[in-house]
Each structure stands twice: as structure tokens, then as C-alpha cells.
VEXTORPA-680818 format. One line per field, with one value per residue: residue in one letter; x, y, z of N, C-alpha, C, CB in turn. Coordinates in nm, 2 decimals, always signed. Glycine has a CB too. Layout:
N
code <- (A|...)
n_c1 <- (X|...)
n_c2 <- (Y|...)
n_c3 <- (Z|...)
ca_c1 <- (X|...)
ca_c2 <- (Y|...)
ca_c3 <- (Z|...)
c_c1 <- (X|...)
c_c2 <- (Y|...)
c_c3 <- (Z|...)
cb_c1 <- (X|...)
cb_c2 <- (Y|...)
cb_c3 <- (Z|...)
***
This chain:
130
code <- (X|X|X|X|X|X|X|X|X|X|X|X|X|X|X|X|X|X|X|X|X|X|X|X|X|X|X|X|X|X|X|X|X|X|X|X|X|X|X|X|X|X|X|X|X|X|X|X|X|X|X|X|X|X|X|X|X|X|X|X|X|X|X|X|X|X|X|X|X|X|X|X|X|X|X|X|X|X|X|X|X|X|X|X|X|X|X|X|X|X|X|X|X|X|X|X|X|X|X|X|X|X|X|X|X|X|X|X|X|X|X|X|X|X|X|X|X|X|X|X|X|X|X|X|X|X|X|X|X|X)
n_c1 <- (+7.51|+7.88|+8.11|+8.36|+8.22|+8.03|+8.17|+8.31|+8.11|+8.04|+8.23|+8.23|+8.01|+8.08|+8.27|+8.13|+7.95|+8.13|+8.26|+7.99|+7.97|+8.22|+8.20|+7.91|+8.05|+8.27|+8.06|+8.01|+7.87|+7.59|+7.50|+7.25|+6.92|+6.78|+6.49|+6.48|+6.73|+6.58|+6.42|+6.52|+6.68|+6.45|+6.42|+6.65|+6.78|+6.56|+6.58|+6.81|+6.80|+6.57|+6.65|+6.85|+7.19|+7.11|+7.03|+6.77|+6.47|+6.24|+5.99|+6.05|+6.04|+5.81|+5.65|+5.81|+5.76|+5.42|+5.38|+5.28|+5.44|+5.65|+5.85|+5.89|+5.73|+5.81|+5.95|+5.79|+5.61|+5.81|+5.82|+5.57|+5.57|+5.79|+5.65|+5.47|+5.54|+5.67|+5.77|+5.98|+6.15|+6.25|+6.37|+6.52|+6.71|+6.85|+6.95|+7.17|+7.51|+7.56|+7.69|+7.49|+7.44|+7.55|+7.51|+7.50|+7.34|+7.33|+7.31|+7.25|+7.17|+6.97|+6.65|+6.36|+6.16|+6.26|+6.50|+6.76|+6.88|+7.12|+7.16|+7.43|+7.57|+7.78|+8.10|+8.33|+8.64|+8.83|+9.12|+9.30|+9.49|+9.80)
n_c2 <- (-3.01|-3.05|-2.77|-2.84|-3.02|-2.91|-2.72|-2.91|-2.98|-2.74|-2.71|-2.96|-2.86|-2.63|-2.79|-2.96|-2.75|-2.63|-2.84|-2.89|-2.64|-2.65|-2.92|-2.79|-2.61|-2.76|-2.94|-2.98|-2.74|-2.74|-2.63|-2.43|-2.53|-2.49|-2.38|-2.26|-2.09|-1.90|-1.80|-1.71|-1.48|-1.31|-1.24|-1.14|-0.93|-0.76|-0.76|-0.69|-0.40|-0.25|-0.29|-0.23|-0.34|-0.45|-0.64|-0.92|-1.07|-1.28|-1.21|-0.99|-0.89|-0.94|-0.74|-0.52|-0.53|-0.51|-0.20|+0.08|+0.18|+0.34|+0.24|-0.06|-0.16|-0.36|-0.54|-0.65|-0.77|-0.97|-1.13|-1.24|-1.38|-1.58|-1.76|-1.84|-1.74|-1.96|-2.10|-1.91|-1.91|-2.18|-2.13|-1.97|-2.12|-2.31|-2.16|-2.03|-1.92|-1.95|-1.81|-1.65|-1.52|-1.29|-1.23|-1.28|-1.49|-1.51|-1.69|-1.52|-1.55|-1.69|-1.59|-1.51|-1.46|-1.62|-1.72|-1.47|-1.33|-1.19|-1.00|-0.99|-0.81|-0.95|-0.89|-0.89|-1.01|-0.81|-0.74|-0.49|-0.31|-0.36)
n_c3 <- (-0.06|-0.10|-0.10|-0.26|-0.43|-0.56|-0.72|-0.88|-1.04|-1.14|-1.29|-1.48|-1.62|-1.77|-1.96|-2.07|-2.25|-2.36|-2.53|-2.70|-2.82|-2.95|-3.07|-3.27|-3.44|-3.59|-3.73|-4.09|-4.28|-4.47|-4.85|-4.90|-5.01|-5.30|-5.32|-5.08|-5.12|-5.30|-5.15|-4.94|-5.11|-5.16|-4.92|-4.72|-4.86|-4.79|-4.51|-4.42|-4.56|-4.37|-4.11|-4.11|-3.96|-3.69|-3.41|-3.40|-3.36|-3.46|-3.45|-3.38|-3.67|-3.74|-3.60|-3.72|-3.96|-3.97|-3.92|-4.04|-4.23|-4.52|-4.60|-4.47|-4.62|-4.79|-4.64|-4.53|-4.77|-4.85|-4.60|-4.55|-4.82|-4.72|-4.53|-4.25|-3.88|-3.76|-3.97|-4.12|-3.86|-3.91|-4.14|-4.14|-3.94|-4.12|-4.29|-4.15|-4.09|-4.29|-4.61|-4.83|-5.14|-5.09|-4.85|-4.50|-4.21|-3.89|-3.58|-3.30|-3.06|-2.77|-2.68|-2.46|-2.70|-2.89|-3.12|-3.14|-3.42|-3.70|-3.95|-4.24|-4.43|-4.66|-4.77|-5.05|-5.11|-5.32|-5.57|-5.61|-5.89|-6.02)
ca_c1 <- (+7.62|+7.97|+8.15|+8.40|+8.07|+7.97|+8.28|+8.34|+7.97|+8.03|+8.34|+8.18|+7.90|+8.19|+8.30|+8.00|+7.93|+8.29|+8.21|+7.89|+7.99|+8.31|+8.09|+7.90|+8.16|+8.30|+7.97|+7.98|+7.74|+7.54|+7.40|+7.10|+6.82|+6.72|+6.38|+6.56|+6.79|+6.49|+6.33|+6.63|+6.69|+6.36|+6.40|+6.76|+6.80|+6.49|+6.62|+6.95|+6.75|+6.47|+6.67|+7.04|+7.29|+7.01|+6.99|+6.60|+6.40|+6.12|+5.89|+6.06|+6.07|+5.70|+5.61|+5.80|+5.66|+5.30|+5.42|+5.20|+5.55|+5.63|+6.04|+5.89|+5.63|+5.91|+5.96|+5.58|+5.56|+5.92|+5.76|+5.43|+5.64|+5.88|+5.58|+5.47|+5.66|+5.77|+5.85|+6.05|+6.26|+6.32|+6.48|+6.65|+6.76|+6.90|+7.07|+7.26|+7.62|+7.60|+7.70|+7.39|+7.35|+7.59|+7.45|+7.52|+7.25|+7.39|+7.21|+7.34|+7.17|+6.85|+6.58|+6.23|+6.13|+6.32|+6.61|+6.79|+6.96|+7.21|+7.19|+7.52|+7.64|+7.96|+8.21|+8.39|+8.77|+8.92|+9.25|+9.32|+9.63|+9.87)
ca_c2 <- (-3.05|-2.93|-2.67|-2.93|-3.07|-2.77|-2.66|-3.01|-2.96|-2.62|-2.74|-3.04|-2.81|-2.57|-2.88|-2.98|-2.65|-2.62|-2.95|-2.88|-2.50|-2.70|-2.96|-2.68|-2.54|-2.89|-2.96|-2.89|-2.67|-2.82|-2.53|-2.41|-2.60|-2.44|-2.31|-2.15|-1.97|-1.83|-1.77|-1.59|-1.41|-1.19|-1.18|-1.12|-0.74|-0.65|-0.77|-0.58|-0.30|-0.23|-0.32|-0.31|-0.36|-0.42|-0.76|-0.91|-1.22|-1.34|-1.16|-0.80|-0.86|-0.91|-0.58|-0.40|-0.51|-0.48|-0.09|+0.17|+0.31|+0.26|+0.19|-0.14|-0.24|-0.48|-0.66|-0.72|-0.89|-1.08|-1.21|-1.28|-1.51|-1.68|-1.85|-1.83|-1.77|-2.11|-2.14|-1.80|-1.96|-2.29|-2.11|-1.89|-2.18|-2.37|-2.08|-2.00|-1.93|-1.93|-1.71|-1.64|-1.43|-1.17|-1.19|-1.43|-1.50|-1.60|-1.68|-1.47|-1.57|-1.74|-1.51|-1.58|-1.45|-1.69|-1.68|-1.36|-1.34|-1.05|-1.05|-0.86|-0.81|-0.98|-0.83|-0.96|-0.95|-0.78|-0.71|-0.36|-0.30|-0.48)
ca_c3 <- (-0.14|-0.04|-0.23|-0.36|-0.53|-0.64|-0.81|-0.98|-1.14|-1.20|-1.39|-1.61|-1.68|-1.86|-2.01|-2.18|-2.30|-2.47|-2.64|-2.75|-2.95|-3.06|-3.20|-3.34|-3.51|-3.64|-3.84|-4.20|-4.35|-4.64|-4.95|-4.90|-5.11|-5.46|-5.23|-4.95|-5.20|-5.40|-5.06|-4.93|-5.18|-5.12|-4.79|-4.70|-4.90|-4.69|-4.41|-4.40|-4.54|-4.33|-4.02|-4.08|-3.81|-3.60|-3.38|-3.43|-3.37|-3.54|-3.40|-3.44|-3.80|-3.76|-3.54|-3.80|-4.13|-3.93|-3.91|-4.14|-4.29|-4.69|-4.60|-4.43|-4.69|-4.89|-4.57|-4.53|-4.88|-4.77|-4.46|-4.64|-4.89|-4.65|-4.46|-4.08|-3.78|-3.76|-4.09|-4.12|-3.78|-3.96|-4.26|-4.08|-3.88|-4.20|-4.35|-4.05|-4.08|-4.50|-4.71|-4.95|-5.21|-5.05|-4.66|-4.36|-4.10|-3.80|-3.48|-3.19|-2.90|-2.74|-2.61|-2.46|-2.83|-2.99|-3.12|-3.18|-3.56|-3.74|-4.11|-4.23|-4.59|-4.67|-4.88|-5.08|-5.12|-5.47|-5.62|-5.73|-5.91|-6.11)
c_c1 <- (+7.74|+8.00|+8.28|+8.34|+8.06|+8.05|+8.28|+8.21|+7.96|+8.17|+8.32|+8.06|+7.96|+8.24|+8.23|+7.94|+8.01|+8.26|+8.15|+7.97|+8.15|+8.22|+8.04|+7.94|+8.20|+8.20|+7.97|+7.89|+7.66|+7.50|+7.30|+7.05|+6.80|+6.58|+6.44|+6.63|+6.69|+6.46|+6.40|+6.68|+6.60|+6.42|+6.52|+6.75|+6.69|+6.49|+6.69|+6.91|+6.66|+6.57|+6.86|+7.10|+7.20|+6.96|+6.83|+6.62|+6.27|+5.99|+5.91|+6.04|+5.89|+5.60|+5.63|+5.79|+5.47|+5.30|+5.37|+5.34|+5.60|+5.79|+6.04|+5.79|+5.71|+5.93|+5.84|+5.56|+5.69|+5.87|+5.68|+5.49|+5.70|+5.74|+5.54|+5.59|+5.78|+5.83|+5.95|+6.17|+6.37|+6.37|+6.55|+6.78|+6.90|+6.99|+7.17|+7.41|+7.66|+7.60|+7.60|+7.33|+7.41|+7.60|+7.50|+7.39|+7.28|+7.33|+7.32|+7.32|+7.00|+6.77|+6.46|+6.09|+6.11|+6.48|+6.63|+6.93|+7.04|+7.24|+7.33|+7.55|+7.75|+7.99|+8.28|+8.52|+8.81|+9.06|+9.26|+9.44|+9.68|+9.88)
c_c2 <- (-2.96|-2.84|-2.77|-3.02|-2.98|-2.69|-2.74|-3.01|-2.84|-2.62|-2.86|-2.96|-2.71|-2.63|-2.89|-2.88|-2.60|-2.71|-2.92|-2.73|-2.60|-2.81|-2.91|-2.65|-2.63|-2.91|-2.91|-2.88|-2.71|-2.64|-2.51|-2.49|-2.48|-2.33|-2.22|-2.05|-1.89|-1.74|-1.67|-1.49|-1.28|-1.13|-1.13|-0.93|-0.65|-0.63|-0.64|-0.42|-0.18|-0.23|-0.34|-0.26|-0.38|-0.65|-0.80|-1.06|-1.16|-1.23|-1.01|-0.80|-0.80|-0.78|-0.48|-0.40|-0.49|-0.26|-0.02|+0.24|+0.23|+0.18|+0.01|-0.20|-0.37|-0.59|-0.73|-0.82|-0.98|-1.15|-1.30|-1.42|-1.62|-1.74|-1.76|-1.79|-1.84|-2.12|-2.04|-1.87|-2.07|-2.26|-2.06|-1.99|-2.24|-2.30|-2.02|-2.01|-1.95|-1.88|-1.74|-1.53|-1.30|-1.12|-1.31|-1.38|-1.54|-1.58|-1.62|-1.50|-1.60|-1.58|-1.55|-1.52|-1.52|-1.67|-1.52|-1.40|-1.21|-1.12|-0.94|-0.89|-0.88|-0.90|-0.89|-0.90|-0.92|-0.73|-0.59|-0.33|-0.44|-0.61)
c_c3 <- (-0.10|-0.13|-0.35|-0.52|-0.63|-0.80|-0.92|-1.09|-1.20|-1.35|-1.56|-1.70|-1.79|-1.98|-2.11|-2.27|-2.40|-2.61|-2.73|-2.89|-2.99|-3.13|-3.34|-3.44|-3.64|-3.76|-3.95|-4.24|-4.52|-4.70|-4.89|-5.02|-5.22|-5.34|-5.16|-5.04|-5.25|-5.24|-5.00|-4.97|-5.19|-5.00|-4.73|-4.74|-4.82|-4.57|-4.35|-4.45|-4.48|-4.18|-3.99|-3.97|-3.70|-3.57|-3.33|-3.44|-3.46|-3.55|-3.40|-3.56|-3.77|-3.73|-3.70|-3.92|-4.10|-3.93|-4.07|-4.23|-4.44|-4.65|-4.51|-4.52|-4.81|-4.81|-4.54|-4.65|-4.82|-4.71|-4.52|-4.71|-4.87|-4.57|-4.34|-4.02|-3.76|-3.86|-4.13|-4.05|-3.83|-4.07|-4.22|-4.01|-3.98|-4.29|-4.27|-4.08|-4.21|-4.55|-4.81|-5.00|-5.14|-4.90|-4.59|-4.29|-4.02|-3.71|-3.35|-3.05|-2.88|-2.67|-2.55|-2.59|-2.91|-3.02|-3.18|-3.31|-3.59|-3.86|-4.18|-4.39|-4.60|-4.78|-4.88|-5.12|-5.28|-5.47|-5.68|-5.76|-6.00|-6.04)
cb_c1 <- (+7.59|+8.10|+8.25|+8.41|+7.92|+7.96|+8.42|+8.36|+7.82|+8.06|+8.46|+8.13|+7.80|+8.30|+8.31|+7.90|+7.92|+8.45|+8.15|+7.75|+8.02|+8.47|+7.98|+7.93|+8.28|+8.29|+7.86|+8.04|+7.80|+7.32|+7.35|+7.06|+6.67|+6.63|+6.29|+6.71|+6.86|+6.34|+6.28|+6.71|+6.70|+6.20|+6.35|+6.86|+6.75|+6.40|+6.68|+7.09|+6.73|+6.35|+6.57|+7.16|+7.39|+6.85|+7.08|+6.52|+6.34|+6.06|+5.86|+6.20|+6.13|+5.68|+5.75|+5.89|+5.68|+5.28|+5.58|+5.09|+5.73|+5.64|+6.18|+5.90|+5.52|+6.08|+6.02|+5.41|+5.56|+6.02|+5.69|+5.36|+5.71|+6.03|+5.67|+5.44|+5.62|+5.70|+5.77|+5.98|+6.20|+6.25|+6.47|+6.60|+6.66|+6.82|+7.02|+7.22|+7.66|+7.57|+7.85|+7.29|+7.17|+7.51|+7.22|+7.72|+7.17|+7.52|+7.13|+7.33|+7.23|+6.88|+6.56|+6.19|+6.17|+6.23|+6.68|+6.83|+6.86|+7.35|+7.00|+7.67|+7.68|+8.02|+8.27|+8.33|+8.87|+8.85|+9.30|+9.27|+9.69|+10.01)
cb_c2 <- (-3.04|-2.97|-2.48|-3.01|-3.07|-2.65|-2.64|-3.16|-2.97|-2.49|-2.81|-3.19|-2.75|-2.54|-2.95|-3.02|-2.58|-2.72|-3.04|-2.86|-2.25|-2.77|-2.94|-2.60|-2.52|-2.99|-2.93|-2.89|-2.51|-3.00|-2.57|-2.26|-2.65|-2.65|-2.40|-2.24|-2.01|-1.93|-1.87|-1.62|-1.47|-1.22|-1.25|-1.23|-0.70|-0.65|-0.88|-0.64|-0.31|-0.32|-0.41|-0.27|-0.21|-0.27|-0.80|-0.81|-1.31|-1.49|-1.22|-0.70|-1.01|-0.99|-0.51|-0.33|-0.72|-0.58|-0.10|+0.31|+0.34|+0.42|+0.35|-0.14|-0.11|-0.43|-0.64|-0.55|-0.85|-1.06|-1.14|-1.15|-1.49|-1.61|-1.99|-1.96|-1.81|-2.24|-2.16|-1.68|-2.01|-2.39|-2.05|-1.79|-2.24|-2.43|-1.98|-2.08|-2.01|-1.96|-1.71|-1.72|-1.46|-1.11|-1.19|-1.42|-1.53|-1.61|-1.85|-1.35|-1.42|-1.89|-1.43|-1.54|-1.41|-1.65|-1.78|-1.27|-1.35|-0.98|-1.02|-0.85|-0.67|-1.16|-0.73|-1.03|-1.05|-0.66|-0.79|-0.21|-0.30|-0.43)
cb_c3 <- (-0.29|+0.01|-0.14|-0.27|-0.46|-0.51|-0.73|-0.91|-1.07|-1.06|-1.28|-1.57|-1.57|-1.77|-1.95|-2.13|-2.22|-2.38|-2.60|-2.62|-2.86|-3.00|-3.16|-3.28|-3.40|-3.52|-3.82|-4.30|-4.36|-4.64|-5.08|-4.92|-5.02|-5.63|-5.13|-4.83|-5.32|-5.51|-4.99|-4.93|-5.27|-5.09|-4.69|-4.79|-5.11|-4.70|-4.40|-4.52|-4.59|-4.38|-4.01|-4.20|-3.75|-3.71|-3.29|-3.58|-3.18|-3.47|-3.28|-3.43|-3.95|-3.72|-3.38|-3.78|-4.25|-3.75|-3.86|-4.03|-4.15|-4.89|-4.44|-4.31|-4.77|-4.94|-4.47|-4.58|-5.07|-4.69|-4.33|-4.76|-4.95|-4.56|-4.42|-4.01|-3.71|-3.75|-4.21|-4.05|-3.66|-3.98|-4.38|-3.94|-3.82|-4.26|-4.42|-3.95|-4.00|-4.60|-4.76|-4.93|-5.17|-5.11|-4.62|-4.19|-4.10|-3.77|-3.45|-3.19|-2.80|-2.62|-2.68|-2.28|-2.87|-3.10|-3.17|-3.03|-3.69|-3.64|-4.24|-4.10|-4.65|-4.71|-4.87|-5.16|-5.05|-5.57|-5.69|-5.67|-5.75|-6.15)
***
């Protein structure tokens, strides 16, 4: 293929990539379900506790609630409650980018893990003063 080729494929492939995260973006976000909230609600505070500022797949949570130490034994029952693997990924997946309960989860990036998440606290804006 020439480089003419190459370039023009290297250019729609940019294209389609644009699209797609504007897409993305575009989609509004439904609530979480009544379940997911409850379910989130464990697991979120132990997330951000056990592991805060700290980007983690699925599978780190799992190492480090498997870990003999008491400061991870809240995320061991969390995990335990939210399901499997799979099922962990698919909530994570569905709460993605929503404010719940105080936290966002947003997905940061693919891995050969899975995906890689970052649960962060929001804060919320107040008025101090007259």
C-alpha cells in the first residue's frame, strides 16, 4: 500500500475514533437502579478507602481484599456482596460516569485485566457567607 493509502487510513481511523468518544459523550446517563444504589453504596466508601487515588481493575480490588490486613477486611465483605468478577465489572460498568452517593466511577482505560476504573469523591459546591 502506498503511503498516500496509508495516511488516508491513518486519517479515517482518527475519524472514527473521534466519533465514537463524541458519541460516548452524547449518551445520556440513566440513574442507577434501586439494587446498584444499595450495592454501591457498600462498595464505593470502601473502595475510595482502602485504595484511594489509586487506579484499579477488577482484579486488584480482588488481590487486595484477598490480603491478611484488617484496613482491607471491609472491602472483602464489599466484594463478597457485589457478586463475582463479572458481576462487580458489569456494575461498575453501569455506574460509570454517575455521581452516587458522593463518588464517580469512571472508566480510565482498557487493560489486559480489564478495564482500569478511579473511584473519586465529589464535592460538593456550598455558599459561605451572606
Amino acid at each position: 500500500m502506498s503511503e498516500e493509502g496509508l495516511a488516508l487510513l491513518r486519517d479515517l481511523l482518527a475519524e472514527v475514533r473521534a466519533l465514537r468518544a463524541d458519541i460516548a459523550i452524547s449518551k445520556p446517563r440513566r440513574a442507577p437502579s434501586h439494587a446498584d444504589a444499595v450495592a454501591f453504596a457498600k462498595l464505593l466508601p470502601e473502595i475510595s478507602s482502602a485504595l484511594p487515588n489509586v487506579t484499579f481493575s477488577v482484579r486488584l480490588l480482588h488481590d487486595y481484599a484477598a490480603l491478611n490486613a484488617p484496613q482491607y477486611f471491609a472491602l472483602r465483605d464489599a466484594l463478597a456482596s457485589a457478586g463475582g468478577s463479572r458481576k462487580l465489572g458489569r456494575l461498575l460498568r453501569r455506574g460509570a460516569e454517575s455521581d452516587i452517593a458522593g463518588f464517580e466511577i469512571a472508566a480510565v482505560a482498557p487493560s489486559r485485566e480489564g478495564m482500569l476504573w478511579n473511584c473519586t469523591t465529589k464535592t460538593r459546591k456550598t455558599h459561605i457567607g451572606p
